[in-house]
GUVEX-611579 format. One record per residue (C-alpha): residue number from 1; residue in three letters; z, y, x. Coordinates in steps of 0.02 Angstrom, whole numbers, padded with zeros to 5 digits. Last residue first. Example, Ala and Ser with C-alpha at 12.3 -4.5 7.8 and 13.67 -1.06 7.14 Angstrom:
BEGIN
 pos code     up  north   east
   2  SER  00357 -00053  00684
   1  ALA  00390 -00225  00615
***
This chain:
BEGIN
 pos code     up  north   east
 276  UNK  00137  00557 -00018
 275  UNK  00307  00642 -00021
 274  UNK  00392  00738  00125
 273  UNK  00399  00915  00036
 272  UNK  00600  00911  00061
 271  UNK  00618  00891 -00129
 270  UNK  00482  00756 -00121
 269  UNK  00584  00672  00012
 268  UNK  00728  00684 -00073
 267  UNK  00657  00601 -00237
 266  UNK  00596  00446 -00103
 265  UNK  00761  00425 -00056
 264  UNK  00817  00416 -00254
 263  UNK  00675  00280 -00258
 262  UNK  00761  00189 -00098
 261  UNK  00903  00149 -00202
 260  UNK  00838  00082 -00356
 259  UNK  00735 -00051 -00235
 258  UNK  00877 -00100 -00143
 257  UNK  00956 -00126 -00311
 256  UNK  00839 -00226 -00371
 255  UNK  00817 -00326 -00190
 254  UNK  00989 -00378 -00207
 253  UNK  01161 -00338 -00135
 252  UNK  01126 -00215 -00070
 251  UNK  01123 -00129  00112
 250  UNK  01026  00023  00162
 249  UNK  00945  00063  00332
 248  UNK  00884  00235  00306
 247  UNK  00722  00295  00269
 246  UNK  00602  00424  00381
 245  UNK  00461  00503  00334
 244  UNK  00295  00564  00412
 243  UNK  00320  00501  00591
 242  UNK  00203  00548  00717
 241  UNK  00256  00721  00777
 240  UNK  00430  00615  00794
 239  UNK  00375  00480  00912
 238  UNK  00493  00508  01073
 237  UNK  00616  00586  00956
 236  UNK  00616  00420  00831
 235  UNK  00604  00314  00984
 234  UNK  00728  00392  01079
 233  UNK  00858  00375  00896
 232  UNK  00801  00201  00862
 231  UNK  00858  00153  01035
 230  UNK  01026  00220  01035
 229  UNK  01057  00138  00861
 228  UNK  01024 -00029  00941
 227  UNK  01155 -00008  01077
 226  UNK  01269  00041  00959
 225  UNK  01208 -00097  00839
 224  UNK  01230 -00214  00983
 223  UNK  01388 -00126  01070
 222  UNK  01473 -00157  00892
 221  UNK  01527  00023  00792
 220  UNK  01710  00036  00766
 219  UNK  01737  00134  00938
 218  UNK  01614  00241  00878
 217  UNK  01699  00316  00743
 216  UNK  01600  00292  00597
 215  UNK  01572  00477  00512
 214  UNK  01419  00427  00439
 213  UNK  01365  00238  00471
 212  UNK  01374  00198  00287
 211  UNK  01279  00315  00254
 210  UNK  01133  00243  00366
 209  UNK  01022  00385  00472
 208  UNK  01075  00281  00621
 207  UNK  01052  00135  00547
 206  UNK  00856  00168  00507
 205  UNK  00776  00046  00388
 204  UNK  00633  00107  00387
 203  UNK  00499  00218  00474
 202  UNK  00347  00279  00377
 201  UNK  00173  00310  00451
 200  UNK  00042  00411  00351
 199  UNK -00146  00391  00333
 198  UNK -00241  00541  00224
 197  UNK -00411  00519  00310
 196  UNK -00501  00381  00277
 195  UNK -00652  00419  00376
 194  UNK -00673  00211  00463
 193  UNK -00602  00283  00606
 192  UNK -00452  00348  00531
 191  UNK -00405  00148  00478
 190  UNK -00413  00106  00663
 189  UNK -00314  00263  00721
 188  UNK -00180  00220  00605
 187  UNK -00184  00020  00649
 186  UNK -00148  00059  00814
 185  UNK -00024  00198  00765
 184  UNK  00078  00052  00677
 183  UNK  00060 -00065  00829
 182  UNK  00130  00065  00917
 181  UNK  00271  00099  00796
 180  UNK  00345 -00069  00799
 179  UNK  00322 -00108  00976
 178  UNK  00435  00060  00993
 177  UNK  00547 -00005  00895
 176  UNK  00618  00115  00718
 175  UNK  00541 -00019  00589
 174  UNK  00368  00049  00501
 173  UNK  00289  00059  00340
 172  UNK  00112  00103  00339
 171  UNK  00049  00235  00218
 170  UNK -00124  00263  00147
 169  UNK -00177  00395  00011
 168  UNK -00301  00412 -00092
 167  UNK -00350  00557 -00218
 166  UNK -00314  00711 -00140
 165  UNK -00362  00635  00032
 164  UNK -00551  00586 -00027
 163  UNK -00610  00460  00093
 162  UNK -00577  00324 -00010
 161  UNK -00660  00413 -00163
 160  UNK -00826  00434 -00105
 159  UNK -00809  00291 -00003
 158  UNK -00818  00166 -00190
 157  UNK -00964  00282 -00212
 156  UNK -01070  00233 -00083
 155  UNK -01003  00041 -00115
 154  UNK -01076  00063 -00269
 153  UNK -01240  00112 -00210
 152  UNK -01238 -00018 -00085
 151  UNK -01211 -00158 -00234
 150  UNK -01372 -00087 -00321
 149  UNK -01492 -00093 -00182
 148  UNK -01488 -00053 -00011
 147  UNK -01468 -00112  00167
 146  UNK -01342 -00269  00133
 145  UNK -01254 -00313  00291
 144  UNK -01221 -00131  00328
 143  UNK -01153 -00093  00159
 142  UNK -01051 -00238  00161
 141  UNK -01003 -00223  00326
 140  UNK -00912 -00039  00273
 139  UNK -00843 -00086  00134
 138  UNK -00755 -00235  00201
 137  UNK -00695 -00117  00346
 136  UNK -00564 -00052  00191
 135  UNK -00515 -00239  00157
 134  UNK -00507 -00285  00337
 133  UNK -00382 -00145  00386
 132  UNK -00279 -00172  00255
 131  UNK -00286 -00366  00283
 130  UNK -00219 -00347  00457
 129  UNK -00069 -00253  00416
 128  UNK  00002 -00370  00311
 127  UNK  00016 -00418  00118
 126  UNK -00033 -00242  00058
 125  UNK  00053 -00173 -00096
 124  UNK -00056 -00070 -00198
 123  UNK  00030  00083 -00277
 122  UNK -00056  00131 -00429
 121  UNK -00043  00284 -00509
 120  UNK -00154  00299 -00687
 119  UNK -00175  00461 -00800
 118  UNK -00372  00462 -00782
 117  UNK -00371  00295 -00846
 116  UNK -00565  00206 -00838
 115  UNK -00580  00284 -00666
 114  UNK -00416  00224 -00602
 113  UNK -00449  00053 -00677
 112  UNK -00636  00062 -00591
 111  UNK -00557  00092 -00417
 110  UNK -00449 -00068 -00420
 109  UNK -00588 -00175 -00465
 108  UNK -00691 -00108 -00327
 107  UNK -00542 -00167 -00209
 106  UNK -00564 -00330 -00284
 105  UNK -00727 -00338 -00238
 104  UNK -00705 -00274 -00083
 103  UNK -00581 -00415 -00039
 102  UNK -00699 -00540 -00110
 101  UNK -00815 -00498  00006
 100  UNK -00693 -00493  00141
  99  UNK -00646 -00691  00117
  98  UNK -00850 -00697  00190
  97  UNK -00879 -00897  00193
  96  UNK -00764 -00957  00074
  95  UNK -00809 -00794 -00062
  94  UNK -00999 -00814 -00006
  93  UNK -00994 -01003 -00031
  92  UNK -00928 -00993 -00212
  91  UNK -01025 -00877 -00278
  90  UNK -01177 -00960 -00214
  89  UNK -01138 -01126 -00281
  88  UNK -01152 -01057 -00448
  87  UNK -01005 -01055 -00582
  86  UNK -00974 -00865 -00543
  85  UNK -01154 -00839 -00634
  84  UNK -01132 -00942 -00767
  83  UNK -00964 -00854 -00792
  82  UNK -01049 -00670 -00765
  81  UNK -01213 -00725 -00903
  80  UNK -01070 -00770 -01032
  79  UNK -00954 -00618 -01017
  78  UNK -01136 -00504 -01036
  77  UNK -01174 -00347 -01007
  76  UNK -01264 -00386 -00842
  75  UNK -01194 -00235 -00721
  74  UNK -01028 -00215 -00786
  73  UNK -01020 -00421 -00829
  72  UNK -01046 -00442 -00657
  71  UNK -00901 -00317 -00589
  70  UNK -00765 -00410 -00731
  69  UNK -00819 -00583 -00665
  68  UNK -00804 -00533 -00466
  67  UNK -00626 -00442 -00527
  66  UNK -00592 -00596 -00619
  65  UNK -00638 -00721 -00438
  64  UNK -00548 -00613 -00307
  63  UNK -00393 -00622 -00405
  62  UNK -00309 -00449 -00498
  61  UNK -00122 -00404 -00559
  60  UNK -00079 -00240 -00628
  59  UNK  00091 -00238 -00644
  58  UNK  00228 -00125 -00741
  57  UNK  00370 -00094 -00670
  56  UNK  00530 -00093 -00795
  55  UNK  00647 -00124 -00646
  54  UNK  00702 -00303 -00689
  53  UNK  00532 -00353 -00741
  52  UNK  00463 -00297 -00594
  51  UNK  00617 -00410 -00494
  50  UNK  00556 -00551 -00622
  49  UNK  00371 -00547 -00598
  48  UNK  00376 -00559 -00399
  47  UNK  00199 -00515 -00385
  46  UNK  00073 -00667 -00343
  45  UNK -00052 -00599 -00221
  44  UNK -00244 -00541 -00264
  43  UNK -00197 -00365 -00204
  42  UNK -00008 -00337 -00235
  41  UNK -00022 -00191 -00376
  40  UNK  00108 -00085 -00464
  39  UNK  00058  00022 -00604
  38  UNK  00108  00188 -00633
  37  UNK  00104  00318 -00794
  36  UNK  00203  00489 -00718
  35  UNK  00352  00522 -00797
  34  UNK  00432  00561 -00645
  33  UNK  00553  00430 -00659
  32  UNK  00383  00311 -00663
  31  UNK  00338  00381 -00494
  30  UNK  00519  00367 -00407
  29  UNK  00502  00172 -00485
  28  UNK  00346  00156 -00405
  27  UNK  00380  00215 -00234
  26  UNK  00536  00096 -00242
  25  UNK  00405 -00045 -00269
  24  UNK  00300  00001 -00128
  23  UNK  00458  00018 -00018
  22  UNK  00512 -00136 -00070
  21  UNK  00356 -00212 -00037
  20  UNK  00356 -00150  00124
  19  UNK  00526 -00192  00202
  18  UNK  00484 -00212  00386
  17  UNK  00492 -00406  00361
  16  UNK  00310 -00423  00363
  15  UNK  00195 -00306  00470
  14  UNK  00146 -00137  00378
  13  UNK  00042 -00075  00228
  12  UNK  00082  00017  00055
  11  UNK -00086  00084 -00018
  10  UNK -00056  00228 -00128
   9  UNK -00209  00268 -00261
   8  UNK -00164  00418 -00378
   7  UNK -00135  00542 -00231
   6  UNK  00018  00645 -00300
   5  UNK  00011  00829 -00375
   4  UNK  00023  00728 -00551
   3  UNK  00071  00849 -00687
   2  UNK  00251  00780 -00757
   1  UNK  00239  00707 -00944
***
């Protein structure tokens, strides 16, 4: 068993269609080559079972309404009192009427797995942008909203290790446009603000990094993708002190392979000291 030096909580982020839960997946896979015990998480979403399957990932898959059930039962003792409870009209109207309730909730979730499995990785995949940002400002309303009492002390220590950068880590995945990476710094300084600190931005599916670009003669290469190569290369030196890592475009022929690929990117990264 390898000695983790890694965060143990990874939160995968970015717009769709930039290639983040592959990313999240491959960061898995490099993870459970390592020997290290990982779980992969896509916060109250359905995982796609049979490409986890595929690559021996294990999930760890939560809803709003059993991580509610499992946090009641920790403070009542009781599986009976917590489904009563979750049956009331209350529960119900705070998770329509405040969706980042149950976001927090499910983020507490999260945090007690770690805590119960001091061996544990898990790499949450974010659906969007947005809802990272809501989830961990969640947290902070809550607290706010409430004063005191015993769900304010929890949320005290749910920041305790959120804002710890050896032990979570937050990384939004990228394309090489400028709008891209703007938006992406956006939602960096917005998630900084609210003291979690260890936020890194990741750029994929580069062509010009590609392999199977490498040593193309340029008179082979389309005026679009030369065109578009040209821009991902000012925008990666325009942006560079911003840019933790970098990952090339890569084509498959499935997301499995994808997937298997990008985890040997992620070993060269580590080798380069460019890992989480």
């Amino acid at each position: 068993m390898s000695t983790s030096v890694h965060p143990r909580l990874i939160f995968v982020t970015g717009k769709g269609g930039v290639g983040k839960t592959s990313m999240a997946l491959s960061l898995c896979l490099h993870l459970k080559q390592k020997g290290l015990e990982v779980k992969y998480n896509c916060f109250d979403q359905i995982p796609e079972h049979d490409i986890c399957r595929a690559l021996e990932i294990d999930v760890l898959e939560l809803s709003h309404t059993k991580s509610a059930e499992a946090y009641i039962v920790k403070k009542l003792g009781s599986q009976t009192l917590a489904r009563w409870v979750m049956k009331t009209p209350f529960f119900s109207a705070l998770f329509s009427m405040l969706p980042g309730f149950g976001m927090m909730i499910v983020l507490g979730h999260i945090l007690d797995h770690l805590e119960q499995n001091p061996n544990l990785h898990l790499v949450v995949d974010s659906p969007s942008s947005g809802h990272a940002l809501t989830m961990l400002e969640s947290t902070h309303n809550f607290k706010e909203m409430f004063g005191k009492g015993k769900l304010v002390e929890d949320i005290g220590k749910m920041h305790a290790v959120l804002n710890d950068p050896s032990r979570v880590a937050m990384t939004i995945v990228s394309l090489p446009t400028e709008m891209a990476l703007q938006e992406g710094l956006e939602l960096e300084k917005s998630i900084k603000e609210l003291n979690f600190t260890n936020v890194k931005i990741l750029l994929n599916d580069i062509y010009h990094l590609s392999q199977e670009l490498q040593g193309c003669h340029t008179e082979f290469i389309p005026s679009f993708l030369e065109s578009k190569i040209a821009g991902e290369k000012e925008v990666s030196e325009q942006y560079k002190e911003s840019i933790f890592s970098r990952f090339p475009h890569i084509s498959k022929d499935s997301q499995v392979e994808l997937v298997q690929e990008l985890s040997t990117q992620w070993k060269e990264h580590e080798q380069q000291g460019g890992l989480i």
